[in-house]
C-alpha positions as CSV (number, residue, x, y, z in Angstrom):
1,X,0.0,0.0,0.0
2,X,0.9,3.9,-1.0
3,X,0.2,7.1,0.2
4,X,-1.6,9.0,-2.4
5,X,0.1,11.7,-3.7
6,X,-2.2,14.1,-2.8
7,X,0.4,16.7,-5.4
8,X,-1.7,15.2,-8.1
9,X,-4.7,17.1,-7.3
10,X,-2.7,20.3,-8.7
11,X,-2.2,19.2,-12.4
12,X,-5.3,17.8,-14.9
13,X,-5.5,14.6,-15.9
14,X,-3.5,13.9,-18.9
15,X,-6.0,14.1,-22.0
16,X,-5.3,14.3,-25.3
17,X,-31.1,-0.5,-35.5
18,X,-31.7,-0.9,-31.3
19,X,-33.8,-2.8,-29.2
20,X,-35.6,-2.8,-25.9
21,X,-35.3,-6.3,-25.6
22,X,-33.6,-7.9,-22.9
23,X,-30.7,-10.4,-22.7
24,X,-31.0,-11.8,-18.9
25,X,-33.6,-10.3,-16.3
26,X,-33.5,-11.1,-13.0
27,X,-36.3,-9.9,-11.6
28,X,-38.7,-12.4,-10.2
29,X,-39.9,-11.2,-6.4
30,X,-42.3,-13.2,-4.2
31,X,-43.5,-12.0,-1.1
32,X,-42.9,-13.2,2.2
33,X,-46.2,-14.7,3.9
34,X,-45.1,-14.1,7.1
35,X,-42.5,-11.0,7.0
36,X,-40.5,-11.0,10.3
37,X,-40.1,-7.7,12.3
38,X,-37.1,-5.0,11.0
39,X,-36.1,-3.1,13.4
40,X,-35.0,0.5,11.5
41,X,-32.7,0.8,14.5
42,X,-30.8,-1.9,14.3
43,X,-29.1,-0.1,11.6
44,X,-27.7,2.2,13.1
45,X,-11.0,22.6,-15.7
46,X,-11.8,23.9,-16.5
47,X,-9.5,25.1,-14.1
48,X,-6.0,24.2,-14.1
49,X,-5.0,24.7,-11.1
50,X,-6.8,22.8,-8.2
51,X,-5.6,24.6,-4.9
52,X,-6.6,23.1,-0.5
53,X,-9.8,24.9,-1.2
54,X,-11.4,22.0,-2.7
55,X,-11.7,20.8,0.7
56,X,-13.7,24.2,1.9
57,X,-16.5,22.3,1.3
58,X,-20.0,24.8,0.0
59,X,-22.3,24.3,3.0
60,X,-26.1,24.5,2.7
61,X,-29.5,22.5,3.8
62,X,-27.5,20.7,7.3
63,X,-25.0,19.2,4.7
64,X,-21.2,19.5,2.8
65,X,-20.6,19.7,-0.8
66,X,-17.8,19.6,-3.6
67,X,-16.1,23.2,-3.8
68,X,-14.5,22.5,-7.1
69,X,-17.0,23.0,-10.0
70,X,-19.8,23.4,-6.8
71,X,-22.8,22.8,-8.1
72,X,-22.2,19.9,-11.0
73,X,-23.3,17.5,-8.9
74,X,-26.5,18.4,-6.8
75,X,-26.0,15.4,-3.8
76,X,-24.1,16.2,-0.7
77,X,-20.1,14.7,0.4
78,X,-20.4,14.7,3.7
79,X,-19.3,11.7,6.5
80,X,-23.3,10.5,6.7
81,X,-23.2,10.4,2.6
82,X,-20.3,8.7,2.0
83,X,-20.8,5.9,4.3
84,X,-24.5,5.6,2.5
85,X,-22.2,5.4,-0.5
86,X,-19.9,2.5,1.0
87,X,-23.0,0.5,2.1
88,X,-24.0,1.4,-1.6
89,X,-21.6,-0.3,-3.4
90,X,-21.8,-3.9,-0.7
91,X,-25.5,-3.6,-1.6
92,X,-25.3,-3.5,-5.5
93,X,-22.3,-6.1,-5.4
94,X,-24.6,-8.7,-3.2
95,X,-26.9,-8.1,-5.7
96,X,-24.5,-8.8,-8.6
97,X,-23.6,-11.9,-7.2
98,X,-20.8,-10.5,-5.5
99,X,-19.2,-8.9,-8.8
100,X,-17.9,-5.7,-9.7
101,X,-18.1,-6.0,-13.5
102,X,-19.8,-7.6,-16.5
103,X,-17.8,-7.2,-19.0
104,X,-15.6,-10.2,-20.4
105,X,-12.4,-8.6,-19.3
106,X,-8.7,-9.9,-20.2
107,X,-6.1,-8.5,-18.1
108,X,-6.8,-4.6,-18.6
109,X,-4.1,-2.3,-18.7
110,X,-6.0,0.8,-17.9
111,X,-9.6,1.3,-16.6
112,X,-11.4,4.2,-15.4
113,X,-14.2,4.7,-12.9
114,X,-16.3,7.9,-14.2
115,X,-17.7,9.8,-10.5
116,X,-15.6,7.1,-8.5
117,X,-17.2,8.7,-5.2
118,X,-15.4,7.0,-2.1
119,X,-12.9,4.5,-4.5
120,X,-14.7,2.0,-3.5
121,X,-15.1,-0.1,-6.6
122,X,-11.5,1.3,-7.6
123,X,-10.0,0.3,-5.0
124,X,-11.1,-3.9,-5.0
125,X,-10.4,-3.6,-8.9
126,X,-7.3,-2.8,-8.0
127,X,-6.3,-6.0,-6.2
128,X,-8.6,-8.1,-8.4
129,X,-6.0,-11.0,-8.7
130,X,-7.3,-12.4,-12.4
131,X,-7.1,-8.6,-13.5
132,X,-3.5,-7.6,-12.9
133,X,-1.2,-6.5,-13.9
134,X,-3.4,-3.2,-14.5
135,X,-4.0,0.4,-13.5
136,X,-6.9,1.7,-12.3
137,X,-8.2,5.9,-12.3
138,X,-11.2,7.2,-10.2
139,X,-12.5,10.1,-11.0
140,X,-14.9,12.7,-9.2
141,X,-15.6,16.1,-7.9
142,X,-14.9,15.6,-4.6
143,X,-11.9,14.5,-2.5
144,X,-13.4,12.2,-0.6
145,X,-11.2,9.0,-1.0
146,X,-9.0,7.2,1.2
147,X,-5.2,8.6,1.4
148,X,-4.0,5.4,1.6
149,X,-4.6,3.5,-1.5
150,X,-2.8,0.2,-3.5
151,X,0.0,1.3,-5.7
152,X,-1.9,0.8,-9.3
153,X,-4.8,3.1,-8.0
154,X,-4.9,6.8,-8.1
155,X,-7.8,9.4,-8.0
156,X,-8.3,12.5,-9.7
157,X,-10.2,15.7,-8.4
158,X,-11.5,16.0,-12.3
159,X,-15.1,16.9,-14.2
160,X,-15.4,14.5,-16.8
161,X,-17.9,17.4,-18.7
162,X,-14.5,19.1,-19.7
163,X,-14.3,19.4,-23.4
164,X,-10.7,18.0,-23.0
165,X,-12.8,14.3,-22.1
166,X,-13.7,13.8,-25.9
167,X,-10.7,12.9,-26.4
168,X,-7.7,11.2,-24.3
169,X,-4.2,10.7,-24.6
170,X,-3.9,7.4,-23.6
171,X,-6.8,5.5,-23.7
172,X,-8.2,3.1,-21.7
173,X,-9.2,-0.8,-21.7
174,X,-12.0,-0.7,-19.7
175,X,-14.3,2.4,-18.7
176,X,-16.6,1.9,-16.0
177,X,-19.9,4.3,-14.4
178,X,-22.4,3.6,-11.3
179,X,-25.7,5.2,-10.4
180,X,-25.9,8.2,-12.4
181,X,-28.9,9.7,-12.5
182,X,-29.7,13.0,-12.5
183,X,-26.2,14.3,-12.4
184,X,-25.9,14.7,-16.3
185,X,-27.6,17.1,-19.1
186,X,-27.1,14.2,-21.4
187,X,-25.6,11.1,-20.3
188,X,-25.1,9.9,-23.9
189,X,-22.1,12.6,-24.1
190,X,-21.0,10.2,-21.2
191,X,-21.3,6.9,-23.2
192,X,-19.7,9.0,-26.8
193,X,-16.8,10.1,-24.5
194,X,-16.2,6.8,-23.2
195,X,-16.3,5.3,-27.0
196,X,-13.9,7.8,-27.7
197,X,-10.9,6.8,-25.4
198,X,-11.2,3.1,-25.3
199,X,-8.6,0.9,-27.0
200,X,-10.2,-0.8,-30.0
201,X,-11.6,-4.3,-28.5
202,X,-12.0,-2.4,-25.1
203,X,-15.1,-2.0,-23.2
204,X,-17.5,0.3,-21.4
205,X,-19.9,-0.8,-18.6
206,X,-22.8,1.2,-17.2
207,X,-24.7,0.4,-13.4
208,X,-28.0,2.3,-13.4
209,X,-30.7,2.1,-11.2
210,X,-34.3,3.3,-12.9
211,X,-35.7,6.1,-10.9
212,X,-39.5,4.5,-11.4
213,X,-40.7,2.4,-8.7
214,X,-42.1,-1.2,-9.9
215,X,-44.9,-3.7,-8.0
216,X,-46.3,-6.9,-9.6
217,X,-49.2,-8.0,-7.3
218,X,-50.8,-4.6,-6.9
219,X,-50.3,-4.0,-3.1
220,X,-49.3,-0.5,-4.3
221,X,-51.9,1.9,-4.0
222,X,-51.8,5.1,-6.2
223,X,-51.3,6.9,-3.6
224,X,-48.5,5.6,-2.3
225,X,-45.9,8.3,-0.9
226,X,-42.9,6.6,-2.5
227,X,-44.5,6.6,-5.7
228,X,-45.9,9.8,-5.5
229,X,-42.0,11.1,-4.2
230,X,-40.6,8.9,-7.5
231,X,-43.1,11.3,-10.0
232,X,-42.2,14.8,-7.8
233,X,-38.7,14.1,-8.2
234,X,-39.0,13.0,-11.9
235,X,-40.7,16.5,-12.5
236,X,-37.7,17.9,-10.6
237,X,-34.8,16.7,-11.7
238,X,-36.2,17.5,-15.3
239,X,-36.8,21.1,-14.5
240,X,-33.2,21.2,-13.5
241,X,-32.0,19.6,-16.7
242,X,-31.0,16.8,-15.1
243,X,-32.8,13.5,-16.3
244,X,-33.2,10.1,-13.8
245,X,-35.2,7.9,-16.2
246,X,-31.4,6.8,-18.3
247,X,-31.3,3.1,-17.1
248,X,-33.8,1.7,-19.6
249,X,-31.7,3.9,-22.7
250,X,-28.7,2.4,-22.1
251,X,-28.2,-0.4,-24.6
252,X,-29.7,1.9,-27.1
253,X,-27.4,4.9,-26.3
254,X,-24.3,2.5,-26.2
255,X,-25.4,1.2,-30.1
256,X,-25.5,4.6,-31.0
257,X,-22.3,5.3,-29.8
258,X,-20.6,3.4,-31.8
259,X,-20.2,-0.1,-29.5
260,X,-20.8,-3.3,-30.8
261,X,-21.6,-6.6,-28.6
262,X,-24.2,-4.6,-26.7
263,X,-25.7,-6.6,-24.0
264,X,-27.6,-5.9,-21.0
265,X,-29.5,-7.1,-17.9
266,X,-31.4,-6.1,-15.6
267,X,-31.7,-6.7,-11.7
268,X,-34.5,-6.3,-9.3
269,X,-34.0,-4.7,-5.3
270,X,-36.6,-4.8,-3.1
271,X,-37.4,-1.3,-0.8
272,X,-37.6,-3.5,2.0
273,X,-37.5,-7.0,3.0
274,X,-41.1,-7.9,1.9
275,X,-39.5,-10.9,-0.1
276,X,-40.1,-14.7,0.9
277,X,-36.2,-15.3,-0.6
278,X,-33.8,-15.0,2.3
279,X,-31.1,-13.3,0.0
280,X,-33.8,-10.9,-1.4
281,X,-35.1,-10.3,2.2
282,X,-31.6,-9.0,3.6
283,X,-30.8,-7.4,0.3
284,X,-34.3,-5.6,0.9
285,X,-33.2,-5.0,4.7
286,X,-30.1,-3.4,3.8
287,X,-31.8,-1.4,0.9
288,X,-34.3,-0.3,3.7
289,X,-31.6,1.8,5.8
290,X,-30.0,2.8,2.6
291,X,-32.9,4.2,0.9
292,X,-34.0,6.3,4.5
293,X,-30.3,7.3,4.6
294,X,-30.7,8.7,1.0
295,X,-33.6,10.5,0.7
296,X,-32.4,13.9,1.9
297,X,-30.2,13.9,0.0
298,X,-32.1,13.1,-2.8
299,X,-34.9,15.5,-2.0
300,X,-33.1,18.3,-0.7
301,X,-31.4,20.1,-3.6
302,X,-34.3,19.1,-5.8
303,X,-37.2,20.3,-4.3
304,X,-35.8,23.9,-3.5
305,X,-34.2,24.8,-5.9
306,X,-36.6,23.6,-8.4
307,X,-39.9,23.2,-6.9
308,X,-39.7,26.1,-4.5
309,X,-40.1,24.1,-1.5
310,X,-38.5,25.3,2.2
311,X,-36.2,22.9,4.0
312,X,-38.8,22.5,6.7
313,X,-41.7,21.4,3.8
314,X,-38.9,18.7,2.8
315,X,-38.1,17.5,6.3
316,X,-42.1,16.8,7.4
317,X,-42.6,15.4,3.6
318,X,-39.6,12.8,3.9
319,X,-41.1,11.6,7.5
320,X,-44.0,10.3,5.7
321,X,-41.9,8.9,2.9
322,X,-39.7,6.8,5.5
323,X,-42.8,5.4,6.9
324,X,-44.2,4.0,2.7
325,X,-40.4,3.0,2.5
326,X,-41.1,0.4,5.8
327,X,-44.1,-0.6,4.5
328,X,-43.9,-4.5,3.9
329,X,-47.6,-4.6,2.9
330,X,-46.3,-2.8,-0.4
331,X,-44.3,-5.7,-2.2
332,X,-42.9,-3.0,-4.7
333,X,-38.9,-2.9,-5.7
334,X,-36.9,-1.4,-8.2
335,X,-35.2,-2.4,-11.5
336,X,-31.2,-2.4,-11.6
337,X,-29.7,-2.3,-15.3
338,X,-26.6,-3.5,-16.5
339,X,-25.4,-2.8,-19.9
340,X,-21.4,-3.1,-21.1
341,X,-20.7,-2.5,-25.2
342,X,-17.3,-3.1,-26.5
343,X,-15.7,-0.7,-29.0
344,X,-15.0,-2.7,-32.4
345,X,-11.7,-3.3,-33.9
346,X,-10.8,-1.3,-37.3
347,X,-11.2,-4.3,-39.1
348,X,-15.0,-5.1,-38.1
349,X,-17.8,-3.6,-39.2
350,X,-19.1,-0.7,-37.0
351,X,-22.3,-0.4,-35.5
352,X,-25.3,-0.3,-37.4
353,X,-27.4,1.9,-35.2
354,X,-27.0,5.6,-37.1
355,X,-26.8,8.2,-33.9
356,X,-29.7,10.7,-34.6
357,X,-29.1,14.2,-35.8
358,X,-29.7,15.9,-31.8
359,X,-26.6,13.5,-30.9
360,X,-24.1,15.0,-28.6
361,X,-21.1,16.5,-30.5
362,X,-17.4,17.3,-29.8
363,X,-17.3,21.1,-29.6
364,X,-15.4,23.3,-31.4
365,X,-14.1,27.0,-30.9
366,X,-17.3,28.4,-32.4
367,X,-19.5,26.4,-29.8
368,X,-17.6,28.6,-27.2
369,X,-20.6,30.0,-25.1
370,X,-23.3,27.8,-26.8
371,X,-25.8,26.7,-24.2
372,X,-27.8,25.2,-26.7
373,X,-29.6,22.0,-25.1
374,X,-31.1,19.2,-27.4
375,X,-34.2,17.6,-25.9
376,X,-34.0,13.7,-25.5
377,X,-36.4,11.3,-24.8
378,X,-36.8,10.4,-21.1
379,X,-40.0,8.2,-21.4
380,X,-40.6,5.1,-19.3
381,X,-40.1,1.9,-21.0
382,X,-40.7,-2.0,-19.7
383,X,-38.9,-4.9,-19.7
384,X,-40.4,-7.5,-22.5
C-alpha cells in the first residue's frame, strides 16, 4: 500500500437498429407470507490549477458539498453520505452476485471509474488478482477517498464534462460508471466520450438504477408516498436539466455510440425485506436503511431549488416517505440495469445503429458560449 500523492490534485488529468429487448432479467420477487419484524434501528478545468480549497467544502440545507466545480453534482459529500455510498456499493455487489463488472475482461491495462465517489469499486479492482497486472483511475468532484490506496490506483479531483474528455491521450481498456442519474444534461455525451478513449476491442460498462418504482401483485396503492416522491422528483430533476429515467436507454445509447456486442441485464432490489427469498429479504433490509439514509439527499437540492419548497416542507414530507419505505404490505422494488458495449476493432464492421441528428457533438471553438440543449427522450419503458 501507498500514500496517495495528494500533489496530483494540482495538475489535470493527462488528456489528449436498437432494441428494448432484454438479454438476462432477474427480476422475479415473491413475497414473504409471514415477514419477520425489521427493526429500522438496528441499523444504526476547466481550471487548471486545483488549490486546499477544494476541501472548503460549499455548506447548505445541514449538509457538505464539492467546492471545485460546486454545483455539478447536486448530492451532498459529507461523513453520513459517504458511508450511504460505502454500504451502496456492498449492496449492489450482493446483488450482482458478489461482482464488480460484467464485461468479459482480459487482463486490462487501464480502466477508469467515471464519479468514482469514495474509491470504492476502484479500490477492489485494484487488487482483483485475475485482472493484474493493470492500472486503475477514479474520477470525481470531490476529494473524498482514502489517502491510503494500493500502488496501481490513483484518483483524480476532475469533471469528466471538460471538453478535454472527448478525447484522451492514452486511452483506456475498460471504462466503467455507477448510479448516475440526474447528475448529467445528457448522459449519452457520457457513453460518446467513453467510446472515444477506449482501446479498439475495449469495453464500457454502465450500473444504473431506474428512478421508477415497480410492484407486480398490486399491493401498491396510487397513492403511495414513495411513488408519488418517484413522480415529484421526476418533474424535478427534469426542471433542473437533469434527467433520472437513463437506465432503460442504455443499450440503445451504447449502439448509438458506436459499441458493438451490446448486451444488457437487468436486476431487481426490493425497498424492504417484503421478499419470501432469504437473500432478497436481507438485500431488501439493507436497501431499507440505505434508501431512508438517501432521501435527503435526494430530495433536498431538488425540491428547493426547483420546486420552491422550504427545507422545513422537505423534512415533514420525507417523515412520511420513511414510513411507505417500511411498509412491507407494499411488495414494490426497483429495477437495476446493467449494460457493457465493446468498441470494435478497425477491421469489423461498426455499429449499425445511425446516432440521430440531436446526438451529442465534440465542440469546437465556435461552440464557445453555446448553451444550446437538445431535448432527449426520457420516457418510461418496460422490460419484454
Amino acid at each position: 500500500m501507498t500514500a496517495v500523492d495528494r500533489s496530483h490534485l494540482d495538475r489535470l488529468r493527462p488528456l489528449s437498429s436498437a432494441t428494448d429487448l432484454t438479454d438476462f432479467t432477474h427480476s422475479t420477487l415473491e413475497a414473504d407470507s409471514d415477514p419477520q419484524s425489521d427493526d429500522f434501528a438496528d441499523f444504526e478545468s476547466e481550471t487548471q490549477s486545483l488549490t486546499p480549497s477544494i476541501w472548503d467544502y460549499v455548506r447548505q440545507y445541514g449538509r457538505t458539498y464539492h467546492r471545485y466545480m460546486a454545483g455539478a453534482y447536486p448530492f451532498p459529500n459529507d461523513e453520513p453520505e459517504r458511508e450511504r455510498l460505502d454500504m451502496q456499493h456492498a449492496i449492489i455487489k450482493a446483488l450482482f452476485g458478489q461482482r464488480n463488472w460484467f464485461a468479459p475482461l482480459k487482463r486490462p491495462k487501464r480502466m477508469l471509474d467515471i464519479g468514482c465517489g469514495t474509491g470504492k469499486w476502484c479500490l477492489e479492482m485494484g487488487i482483483a488478482a485475475n485482472l493484474t497486472p493493470h492500472q486503475v483511475e477514479g474520477i470525481d468532484l470531490s476529494p473524498i477517498q482514502p489517502d491510503v490506496t494500493p500502488g496501481n490506483v490513483d484518483f483524480f479531483i476532475d469533471d469528466i464534462r471538460r471538453k478535454e474528455w472527448w478525447h484522451c491521450t492514452q486511452p483506456y481498456d475498460y471504462i466503467h460508471t455507477r448510479f448516475t442519474l440526474g447528475i448529467f444534461q445528457d448522459f449519452r455525451e457520457i457513453i460518446q466520450k467513453g467510446f472515444n478513449n477506449l482501446e479498439p476491442g475495449g469495453w464500457m460498462e454502465s450500473q444504473e438504477i431506474y428512478s421508477k418504482v415497480f410492484c407486480d401483485d398490486g399491493t401498491m396503492p396510487a397513492d403511495f408516498e414513495l411513488l408519488e416522491w418517484t413522480k415529484t422528483q421526476d418533474l424535478a430533476a427534469m426542471r433542473l436539466g437533469r434527467p433520472l429515467r437513463i437506465a432503460n436507454k442504455l443499450k440503445m445509447w451504447y449502439e448509438q455510440a458506436g459499441f458493438v456486442d451490446v448486451h444488457e441485464e437487468v436486476f431487481a432490489i426490493p425497498i424492504n425485506s417484503w421478499p419470501r427469498d432469504a437473500r432478497y429479504k436481507l438485500l431488501g433490509k439493507f436497501f431499507h436503511w440505505n434508501m431512508c439514509q438517501g432521501v435527503h439527499a435526494w430530495t433536498v437540492e431538488y425540491f428547493i431549488k426547483a420546486l420552491g419548497w422550504t427545507e422545513t416542507e422537505v423534512e415533514v414530507y420525507l417523515a412520511h416517505l420513511r414510513n411507505s419505505i417500511a411498509d412491507k404490505t407494499v411488495h414494490c422494488y426497483y429495477k437495476v440495469w446493467v449494460v457493457k458495449g465493446r468498441r470494435p476493432f478497425p477491421t469489423e464492421p461498426p455499429s449499425e445503429t445511425p446516432k440521430p441528428s440531436h446526438w451529442p457533438r465534440e465542440p469546437t471553438s465556435d461552440d464557445e458560449g453555446d448553451d444550446d440543449d437538445d431535448d432527449i427522450d426520457n420516457g418510461t419503458a418496460t422490460i419484454a
